[in-house]
PQR file of N, CA, C, O and H, with PARSE charges and radii, in Angstrom:
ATOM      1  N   UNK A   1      24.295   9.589 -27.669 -0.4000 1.5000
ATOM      2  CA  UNK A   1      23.994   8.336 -26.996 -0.0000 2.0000
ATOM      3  C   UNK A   1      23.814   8.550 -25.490  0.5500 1.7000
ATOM      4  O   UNK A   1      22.844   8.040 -24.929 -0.5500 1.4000
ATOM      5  N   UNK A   2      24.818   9.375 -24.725 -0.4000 1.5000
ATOM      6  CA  UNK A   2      24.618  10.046 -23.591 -0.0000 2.0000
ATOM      7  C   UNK A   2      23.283  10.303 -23.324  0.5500 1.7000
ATOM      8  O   UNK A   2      22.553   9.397 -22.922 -0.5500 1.4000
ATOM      9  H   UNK A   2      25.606   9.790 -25.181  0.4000 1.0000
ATOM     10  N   UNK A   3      22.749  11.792 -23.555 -0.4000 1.5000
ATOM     11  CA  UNK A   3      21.727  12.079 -23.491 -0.0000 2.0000
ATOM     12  C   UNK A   3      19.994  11.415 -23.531  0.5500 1.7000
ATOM     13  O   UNK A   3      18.848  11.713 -23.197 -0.5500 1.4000
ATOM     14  H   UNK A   3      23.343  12.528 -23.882  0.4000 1.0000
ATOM     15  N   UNK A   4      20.900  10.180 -24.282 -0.4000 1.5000
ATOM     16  CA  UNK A   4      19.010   9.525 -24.468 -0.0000 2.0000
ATOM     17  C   UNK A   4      19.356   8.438 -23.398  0.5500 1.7000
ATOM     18  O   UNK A   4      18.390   8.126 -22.701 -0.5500 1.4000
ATOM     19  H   UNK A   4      21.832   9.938 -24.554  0.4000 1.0000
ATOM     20  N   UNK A   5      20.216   7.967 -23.194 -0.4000 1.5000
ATOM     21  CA  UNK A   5      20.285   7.350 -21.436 -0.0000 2.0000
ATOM     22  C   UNK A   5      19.763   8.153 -20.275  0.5500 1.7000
ATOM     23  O   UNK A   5      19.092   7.672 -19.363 -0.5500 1.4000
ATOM     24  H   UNK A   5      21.001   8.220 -23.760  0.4000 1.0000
ATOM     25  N   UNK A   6      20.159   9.534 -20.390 -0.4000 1.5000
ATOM     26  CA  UNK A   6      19.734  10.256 -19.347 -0.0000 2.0000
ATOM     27  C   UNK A   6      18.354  10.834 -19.489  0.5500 1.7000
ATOM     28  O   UNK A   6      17.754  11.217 -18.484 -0.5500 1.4000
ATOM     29  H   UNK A   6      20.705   9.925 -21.131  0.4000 1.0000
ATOM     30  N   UNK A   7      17.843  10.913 -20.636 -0.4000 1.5000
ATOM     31  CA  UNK A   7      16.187  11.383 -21.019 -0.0000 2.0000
ATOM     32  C   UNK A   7      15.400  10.729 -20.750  0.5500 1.7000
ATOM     33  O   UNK A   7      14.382  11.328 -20.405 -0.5500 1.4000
ATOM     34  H   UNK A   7      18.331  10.602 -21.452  0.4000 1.0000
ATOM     35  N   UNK A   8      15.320   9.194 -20.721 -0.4000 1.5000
ATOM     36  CA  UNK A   8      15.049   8.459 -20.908 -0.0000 2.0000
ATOM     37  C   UNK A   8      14.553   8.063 -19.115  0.5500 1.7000
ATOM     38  O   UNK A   8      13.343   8.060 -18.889 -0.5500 1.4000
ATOM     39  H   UNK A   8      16.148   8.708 -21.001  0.4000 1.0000
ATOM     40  N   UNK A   9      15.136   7.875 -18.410 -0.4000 1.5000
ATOM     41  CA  UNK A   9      14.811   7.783 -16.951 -0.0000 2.0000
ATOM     42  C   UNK A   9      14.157   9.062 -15.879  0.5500 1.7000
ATOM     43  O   UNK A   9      13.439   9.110 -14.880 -0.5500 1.4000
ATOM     44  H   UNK A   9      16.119   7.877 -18.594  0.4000 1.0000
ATOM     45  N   UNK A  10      14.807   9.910 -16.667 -0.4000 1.5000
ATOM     46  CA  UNK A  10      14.430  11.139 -16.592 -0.0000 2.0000
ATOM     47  C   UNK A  10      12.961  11.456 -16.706  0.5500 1.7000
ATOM     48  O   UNK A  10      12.380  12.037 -15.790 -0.5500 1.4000
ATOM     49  H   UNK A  10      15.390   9.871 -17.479  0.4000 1.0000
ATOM     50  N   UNK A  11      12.168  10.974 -18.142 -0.4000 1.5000
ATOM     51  CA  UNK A  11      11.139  11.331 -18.014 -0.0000 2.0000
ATOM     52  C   UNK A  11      10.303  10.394 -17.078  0.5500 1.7000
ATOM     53  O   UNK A  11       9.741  10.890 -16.102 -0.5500 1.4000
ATOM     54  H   UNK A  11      12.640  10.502 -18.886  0.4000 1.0000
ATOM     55  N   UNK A  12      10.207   9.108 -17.335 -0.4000 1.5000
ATOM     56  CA  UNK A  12      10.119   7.888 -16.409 -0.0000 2.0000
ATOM     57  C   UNK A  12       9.724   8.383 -15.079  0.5500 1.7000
ATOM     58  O   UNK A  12       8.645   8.143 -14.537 -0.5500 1.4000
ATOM     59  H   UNK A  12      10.663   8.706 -18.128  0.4000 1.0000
ATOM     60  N   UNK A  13      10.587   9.022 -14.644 -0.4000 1.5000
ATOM     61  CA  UNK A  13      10.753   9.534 -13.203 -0.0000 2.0000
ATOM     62  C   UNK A  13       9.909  10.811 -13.086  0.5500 1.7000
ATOM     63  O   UNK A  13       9.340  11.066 -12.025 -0.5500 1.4000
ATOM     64  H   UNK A  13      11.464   9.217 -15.085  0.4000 1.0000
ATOM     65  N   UNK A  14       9.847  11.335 -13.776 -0.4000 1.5000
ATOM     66  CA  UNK A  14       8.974  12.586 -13.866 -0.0000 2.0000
ATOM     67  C   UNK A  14       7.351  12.052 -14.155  0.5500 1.7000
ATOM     68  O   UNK A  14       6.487  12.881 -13.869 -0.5500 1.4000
ATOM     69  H   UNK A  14      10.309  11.128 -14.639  0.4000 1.0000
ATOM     70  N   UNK A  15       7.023  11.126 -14.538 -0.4000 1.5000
ATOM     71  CA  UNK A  15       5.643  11.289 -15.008 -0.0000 2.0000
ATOM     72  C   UNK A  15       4.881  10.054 -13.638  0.5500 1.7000
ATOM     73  O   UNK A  15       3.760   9.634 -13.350 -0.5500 1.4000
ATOM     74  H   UNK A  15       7.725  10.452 -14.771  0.4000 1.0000
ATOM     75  N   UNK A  16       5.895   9.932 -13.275 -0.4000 1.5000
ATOM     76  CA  UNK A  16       5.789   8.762 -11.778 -0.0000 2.0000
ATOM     77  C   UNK A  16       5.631  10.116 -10.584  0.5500 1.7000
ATOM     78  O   UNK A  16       4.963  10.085  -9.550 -0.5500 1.4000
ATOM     79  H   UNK A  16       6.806  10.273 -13.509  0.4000 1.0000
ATOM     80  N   UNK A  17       6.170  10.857 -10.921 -0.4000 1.5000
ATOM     81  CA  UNK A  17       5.935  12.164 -10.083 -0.0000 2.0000
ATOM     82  C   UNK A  17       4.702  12.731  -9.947  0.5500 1.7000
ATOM     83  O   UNK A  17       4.163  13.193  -8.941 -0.5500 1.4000
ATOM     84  H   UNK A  17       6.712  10.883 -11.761  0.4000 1.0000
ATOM     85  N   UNK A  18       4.373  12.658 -10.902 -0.4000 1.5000
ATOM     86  CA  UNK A  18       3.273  13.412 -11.462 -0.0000 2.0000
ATOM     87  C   UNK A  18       2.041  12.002 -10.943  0.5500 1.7000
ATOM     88  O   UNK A  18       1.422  11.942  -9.881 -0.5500 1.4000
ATOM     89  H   UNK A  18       4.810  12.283 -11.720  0.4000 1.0000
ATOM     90  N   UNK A  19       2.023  11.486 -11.546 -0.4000 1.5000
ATOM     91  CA  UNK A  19       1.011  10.511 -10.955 -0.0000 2.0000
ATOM     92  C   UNK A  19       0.820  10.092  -9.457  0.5500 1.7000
ATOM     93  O   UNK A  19      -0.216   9.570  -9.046 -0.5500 1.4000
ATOM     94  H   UNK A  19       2.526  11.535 -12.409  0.4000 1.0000
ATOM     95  N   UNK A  20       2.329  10.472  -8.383 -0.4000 1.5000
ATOM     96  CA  UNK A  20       1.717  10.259  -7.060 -0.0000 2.0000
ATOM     97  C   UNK A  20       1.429  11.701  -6.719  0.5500 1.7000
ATOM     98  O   UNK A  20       1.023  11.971  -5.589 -0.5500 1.4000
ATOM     99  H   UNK A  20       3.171  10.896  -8.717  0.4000 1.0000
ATOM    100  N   UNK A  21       1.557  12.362  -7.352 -0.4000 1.5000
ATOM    101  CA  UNK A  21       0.728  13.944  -6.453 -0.0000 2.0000
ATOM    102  C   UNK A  21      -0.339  13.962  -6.811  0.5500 1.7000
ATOM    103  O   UNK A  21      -1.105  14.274  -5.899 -0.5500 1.4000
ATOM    104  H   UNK A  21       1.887  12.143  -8.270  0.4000 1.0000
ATOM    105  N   UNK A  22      -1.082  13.667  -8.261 -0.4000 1.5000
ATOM    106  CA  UNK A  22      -2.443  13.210  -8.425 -0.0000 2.0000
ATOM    107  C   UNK A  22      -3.458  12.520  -7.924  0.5500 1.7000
ATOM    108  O   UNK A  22      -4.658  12.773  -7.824 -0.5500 1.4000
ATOM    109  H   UNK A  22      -0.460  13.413  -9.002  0.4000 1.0000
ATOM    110  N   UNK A  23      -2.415  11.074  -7.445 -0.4000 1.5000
ATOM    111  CA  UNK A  23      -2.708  10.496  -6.495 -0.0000 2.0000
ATOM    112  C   UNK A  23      -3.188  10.890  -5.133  0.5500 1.7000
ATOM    113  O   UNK A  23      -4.307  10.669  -4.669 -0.5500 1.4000
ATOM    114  H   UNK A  23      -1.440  10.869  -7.526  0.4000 1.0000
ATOM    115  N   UNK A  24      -1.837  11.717  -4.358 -0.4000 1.5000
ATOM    116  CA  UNK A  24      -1.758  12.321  -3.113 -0.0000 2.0000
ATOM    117  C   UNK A  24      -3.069  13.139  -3.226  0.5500 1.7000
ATOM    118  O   UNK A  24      -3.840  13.028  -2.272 -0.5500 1.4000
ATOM    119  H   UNK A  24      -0.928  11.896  -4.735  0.4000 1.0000
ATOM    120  N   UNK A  25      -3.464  14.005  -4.327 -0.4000 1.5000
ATOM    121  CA  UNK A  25      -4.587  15.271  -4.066 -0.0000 2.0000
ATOM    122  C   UNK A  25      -6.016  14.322  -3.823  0.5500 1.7000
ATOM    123  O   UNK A  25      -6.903  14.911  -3.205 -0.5500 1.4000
ATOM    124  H   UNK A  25      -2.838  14.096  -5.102  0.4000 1.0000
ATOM    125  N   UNK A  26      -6.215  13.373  -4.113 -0.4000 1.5000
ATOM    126  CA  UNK A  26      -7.353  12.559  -3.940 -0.0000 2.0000
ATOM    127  C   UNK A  26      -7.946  12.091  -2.369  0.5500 1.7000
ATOM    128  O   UNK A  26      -7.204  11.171  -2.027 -0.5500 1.4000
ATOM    129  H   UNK A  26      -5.495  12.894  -4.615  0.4000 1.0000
ATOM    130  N   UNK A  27      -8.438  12.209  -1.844 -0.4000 1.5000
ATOM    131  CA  UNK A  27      -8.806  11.511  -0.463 -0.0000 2.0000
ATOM    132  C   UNK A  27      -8.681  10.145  -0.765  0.5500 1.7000
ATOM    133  O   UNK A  27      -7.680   9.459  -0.554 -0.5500 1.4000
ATOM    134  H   UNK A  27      -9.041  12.956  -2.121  0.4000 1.0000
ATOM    135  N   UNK A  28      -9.944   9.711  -1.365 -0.4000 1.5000
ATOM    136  CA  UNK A  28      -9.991   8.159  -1.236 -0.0000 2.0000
ATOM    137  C   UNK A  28      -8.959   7.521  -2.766  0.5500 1.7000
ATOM    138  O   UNK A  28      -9.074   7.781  -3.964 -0.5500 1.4000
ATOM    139  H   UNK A  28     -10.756  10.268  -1.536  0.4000 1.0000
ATOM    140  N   UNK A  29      -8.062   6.688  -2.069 -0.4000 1.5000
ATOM    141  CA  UNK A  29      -7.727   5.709  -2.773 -0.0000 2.0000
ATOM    142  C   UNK A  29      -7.779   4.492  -2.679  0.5500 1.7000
ATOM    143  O   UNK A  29      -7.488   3.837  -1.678 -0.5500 1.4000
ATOM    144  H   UNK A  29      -7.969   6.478  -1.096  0.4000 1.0000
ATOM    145  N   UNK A  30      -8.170   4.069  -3.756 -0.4000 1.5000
ATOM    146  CA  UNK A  30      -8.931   2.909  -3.999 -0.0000 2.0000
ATOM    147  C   UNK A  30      -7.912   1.456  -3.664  0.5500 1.7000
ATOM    148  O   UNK A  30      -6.744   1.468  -4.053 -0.5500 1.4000
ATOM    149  H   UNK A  30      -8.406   4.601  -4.570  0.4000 1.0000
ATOM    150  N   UNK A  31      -8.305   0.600  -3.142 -0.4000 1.5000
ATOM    151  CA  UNK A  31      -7.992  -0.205  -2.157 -0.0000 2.0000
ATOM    152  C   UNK A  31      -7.379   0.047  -0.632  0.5500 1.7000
ATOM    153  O   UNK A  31      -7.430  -0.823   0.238 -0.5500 1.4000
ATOM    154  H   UNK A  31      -9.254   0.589  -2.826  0.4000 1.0000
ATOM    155  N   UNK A  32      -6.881   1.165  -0.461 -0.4000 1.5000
ATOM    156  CA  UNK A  32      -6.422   1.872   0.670 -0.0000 2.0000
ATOM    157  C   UNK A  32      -7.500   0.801   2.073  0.5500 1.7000
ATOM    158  O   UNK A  32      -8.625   0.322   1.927 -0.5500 1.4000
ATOM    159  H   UNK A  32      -6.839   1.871  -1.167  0.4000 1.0000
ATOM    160  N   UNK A  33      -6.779   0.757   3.049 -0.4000 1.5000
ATOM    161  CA  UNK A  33      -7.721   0.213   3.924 -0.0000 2.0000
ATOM    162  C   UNK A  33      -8.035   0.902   4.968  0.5500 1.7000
ATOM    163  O   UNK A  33      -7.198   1.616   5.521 -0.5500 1.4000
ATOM    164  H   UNK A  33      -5.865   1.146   3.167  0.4000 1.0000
ATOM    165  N   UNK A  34      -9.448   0.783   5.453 -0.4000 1.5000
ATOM    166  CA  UNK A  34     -10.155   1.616   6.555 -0.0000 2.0000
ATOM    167  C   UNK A  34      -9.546   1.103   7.852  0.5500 1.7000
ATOM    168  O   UNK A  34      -8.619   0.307   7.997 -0.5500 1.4000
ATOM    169  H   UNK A  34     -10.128   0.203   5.004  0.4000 1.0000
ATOM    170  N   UNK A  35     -10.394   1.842   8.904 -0.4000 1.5000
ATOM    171  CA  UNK A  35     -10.520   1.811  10.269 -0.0000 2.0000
ATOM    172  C   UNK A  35     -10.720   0.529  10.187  0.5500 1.7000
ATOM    173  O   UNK A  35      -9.795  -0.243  10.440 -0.5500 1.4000
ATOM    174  H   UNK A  35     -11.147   2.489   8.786  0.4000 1.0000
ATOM    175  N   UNK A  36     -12.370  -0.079   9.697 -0.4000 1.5000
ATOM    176  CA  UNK A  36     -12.830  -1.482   9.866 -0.0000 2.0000
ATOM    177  C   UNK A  36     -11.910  -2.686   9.455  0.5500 1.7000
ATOM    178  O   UNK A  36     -11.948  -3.837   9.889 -0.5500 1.4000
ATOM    179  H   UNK A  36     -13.122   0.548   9.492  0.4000 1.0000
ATOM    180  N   UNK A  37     -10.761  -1.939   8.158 -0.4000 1.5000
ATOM    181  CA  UNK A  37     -10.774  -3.421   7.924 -0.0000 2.0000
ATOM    182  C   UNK A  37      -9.161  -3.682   9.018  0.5500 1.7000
ATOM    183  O   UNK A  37      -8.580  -4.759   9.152 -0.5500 1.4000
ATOM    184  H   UNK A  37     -10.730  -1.004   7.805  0.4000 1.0000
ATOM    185  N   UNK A  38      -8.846  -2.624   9.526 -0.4000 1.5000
ATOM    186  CA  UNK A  38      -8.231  -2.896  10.184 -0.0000 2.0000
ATOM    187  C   UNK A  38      -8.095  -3.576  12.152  0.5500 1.7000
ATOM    188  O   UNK A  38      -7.214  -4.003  12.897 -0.5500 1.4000
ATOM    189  H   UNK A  38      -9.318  -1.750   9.418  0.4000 1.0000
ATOM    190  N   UNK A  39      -9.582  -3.289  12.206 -0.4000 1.5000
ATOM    191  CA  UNK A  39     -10.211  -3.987  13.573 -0.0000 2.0000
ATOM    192  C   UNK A  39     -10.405  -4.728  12.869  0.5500 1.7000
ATOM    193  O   UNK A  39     -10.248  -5.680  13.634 -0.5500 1.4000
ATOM    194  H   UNK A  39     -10.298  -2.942  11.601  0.4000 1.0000
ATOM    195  N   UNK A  40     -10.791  -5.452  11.372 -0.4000 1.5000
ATOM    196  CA  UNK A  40     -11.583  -6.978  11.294 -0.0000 2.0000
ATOM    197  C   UNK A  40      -9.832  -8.039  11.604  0.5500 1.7000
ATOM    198  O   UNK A  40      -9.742  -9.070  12.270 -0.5500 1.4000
ATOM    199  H   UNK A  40     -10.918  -4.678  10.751  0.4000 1.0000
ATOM    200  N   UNK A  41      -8.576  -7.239  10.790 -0.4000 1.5000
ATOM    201  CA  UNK A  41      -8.131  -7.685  10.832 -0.0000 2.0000
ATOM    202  C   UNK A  41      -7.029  -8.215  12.312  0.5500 1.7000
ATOM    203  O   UNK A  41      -6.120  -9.045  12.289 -0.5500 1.4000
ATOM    204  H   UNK A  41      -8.648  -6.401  10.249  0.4000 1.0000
ATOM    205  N   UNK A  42      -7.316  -7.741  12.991 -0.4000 1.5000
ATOM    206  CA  UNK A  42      -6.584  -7.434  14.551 -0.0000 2.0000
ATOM    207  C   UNK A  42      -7.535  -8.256  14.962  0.5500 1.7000
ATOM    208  O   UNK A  42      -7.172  -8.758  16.026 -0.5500 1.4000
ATOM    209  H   UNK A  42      -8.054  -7.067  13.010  0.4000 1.0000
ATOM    210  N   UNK A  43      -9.067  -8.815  14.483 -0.4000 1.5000
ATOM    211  CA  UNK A  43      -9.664  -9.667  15.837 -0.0000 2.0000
ATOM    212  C   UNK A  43      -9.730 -10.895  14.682  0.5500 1.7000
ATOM    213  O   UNK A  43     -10.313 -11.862  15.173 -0.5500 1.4000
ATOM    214  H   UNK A  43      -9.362  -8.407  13.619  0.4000 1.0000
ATOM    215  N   UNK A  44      -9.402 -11.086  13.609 -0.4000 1.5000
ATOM    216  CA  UNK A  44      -9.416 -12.224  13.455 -0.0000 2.0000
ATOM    217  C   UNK A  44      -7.687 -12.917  13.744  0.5500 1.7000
ATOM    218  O   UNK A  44      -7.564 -14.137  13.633 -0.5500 1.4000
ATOM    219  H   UNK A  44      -8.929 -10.300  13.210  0.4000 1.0000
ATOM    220  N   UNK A  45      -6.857 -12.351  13.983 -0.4000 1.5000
ATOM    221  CA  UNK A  45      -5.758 -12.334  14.298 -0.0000 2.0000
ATOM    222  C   UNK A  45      -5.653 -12.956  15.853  0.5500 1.7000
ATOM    223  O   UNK A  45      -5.096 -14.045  15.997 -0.5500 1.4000
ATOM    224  H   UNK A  45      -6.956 -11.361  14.073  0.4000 1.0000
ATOM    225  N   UNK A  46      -6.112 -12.355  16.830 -0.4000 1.5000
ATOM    226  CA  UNK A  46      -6.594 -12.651  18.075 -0.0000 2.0000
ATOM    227  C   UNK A  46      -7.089 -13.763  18.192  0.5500 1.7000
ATOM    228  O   UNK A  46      -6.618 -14.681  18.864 -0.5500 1.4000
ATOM    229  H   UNK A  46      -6.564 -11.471  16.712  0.4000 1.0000
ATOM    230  N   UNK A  47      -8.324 -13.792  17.395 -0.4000 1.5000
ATOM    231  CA  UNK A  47      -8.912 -15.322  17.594 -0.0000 2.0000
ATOM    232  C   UNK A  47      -8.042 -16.125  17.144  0.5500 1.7000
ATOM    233  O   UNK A  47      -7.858 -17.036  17.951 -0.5500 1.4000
ATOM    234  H   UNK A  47      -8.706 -13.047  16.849  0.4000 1.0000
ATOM    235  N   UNK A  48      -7.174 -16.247  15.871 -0.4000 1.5000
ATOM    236  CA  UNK A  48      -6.630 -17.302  15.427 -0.0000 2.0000
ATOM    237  C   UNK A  48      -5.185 -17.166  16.668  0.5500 1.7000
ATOM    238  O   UNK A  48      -4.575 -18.216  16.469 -0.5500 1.4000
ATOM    239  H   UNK A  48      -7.323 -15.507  15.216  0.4000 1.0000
ATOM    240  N   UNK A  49      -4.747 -16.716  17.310 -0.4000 1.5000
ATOM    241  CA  UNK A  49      -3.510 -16.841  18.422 -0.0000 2.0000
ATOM    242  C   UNK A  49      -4.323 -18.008  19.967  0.5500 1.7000
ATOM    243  O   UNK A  49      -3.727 -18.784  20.714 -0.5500 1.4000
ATOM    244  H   UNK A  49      -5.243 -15.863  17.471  0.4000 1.0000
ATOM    245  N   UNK A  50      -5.899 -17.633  19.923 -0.4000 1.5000
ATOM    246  CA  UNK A  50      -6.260 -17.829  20.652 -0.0000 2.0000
ATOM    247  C   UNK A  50      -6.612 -19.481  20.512  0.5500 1.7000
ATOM    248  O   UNK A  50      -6.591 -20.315  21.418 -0.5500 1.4000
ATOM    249  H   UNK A  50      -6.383 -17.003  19.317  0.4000 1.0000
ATOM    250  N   UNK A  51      -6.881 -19.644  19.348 -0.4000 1.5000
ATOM    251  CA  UNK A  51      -7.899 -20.754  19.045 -0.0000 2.0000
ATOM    252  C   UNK A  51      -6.669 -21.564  19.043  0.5500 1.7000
ATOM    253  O   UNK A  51      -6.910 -22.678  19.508 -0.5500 1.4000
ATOM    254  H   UNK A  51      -6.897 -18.967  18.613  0.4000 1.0000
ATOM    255  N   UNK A  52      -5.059 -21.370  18.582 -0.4000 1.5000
ATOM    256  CA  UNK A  52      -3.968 -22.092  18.645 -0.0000 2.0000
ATOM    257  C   UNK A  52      -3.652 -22.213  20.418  0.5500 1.7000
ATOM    258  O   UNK A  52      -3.719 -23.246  21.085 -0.5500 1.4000
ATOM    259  H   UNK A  52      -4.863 -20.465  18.204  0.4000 1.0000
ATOM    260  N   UNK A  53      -3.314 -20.885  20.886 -0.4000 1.5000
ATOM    261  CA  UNK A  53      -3.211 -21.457  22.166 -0.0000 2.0000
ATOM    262  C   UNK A  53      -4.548 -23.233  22.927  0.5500 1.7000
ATOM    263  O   UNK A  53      -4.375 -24.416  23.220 -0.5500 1.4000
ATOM    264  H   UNK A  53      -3.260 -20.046  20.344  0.4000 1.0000
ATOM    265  N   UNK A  54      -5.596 -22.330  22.887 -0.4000 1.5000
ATOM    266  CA  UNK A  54      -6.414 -23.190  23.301 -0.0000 2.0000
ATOM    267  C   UNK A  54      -6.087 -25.027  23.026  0.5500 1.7000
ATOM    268  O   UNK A  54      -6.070 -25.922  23.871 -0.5500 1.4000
ATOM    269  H   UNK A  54      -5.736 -21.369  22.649  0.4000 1.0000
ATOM    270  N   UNK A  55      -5.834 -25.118  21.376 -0.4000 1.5000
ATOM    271  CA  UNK A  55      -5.637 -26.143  20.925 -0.0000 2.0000
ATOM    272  C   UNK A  55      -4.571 -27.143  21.660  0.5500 1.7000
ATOM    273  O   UNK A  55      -4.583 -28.225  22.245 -0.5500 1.4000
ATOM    274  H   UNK A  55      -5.848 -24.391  20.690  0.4000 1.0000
ATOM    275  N   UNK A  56      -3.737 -26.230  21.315 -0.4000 1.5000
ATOM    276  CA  UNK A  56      -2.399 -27.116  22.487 -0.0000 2.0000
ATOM    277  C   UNK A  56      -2.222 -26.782  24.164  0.5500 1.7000
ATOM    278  O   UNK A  56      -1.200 -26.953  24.827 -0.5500 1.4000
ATOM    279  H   UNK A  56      -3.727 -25.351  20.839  0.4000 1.0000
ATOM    280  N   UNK A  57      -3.337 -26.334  24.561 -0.4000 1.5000
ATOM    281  CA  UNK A  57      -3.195 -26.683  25.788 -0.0000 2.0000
ATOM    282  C   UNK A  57      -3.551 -28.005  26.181  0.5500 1.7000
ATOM    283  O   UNK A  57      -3.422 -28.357  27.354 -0.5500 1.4000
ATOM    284  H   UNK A  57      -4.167 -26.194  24.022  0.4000 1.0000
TER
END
């Protein structure tokens, strides 16, 4: 009964291993976000701080 508690997470954990180094060897992963979407997201950010300031002035 021992043993299949401990096999049991064991492999779990091992094949989760295995899938982020598969992962890791890949360049692009898929949804990962770029350069762009990270300037789209920093200036729509900006504008919306801005467009609030503006509002309540």
């Amino acid at each position: 009964m021992t043993d299949q508690h401990l096999t049991q997470p064991t492999a779990d954990l091992e094949q989760r291993i295995r899938i982020y180094e598969k992962m890791d060897q890949d360049p692009d992963w898929p949804g990962a976000l770029q350069a762009i979407d990270y300037t789209i997201i920093t200036l729509l950010t900006l504008g919306l701080v801005v467009t609030f300031y503006l509002w309540g002035f």
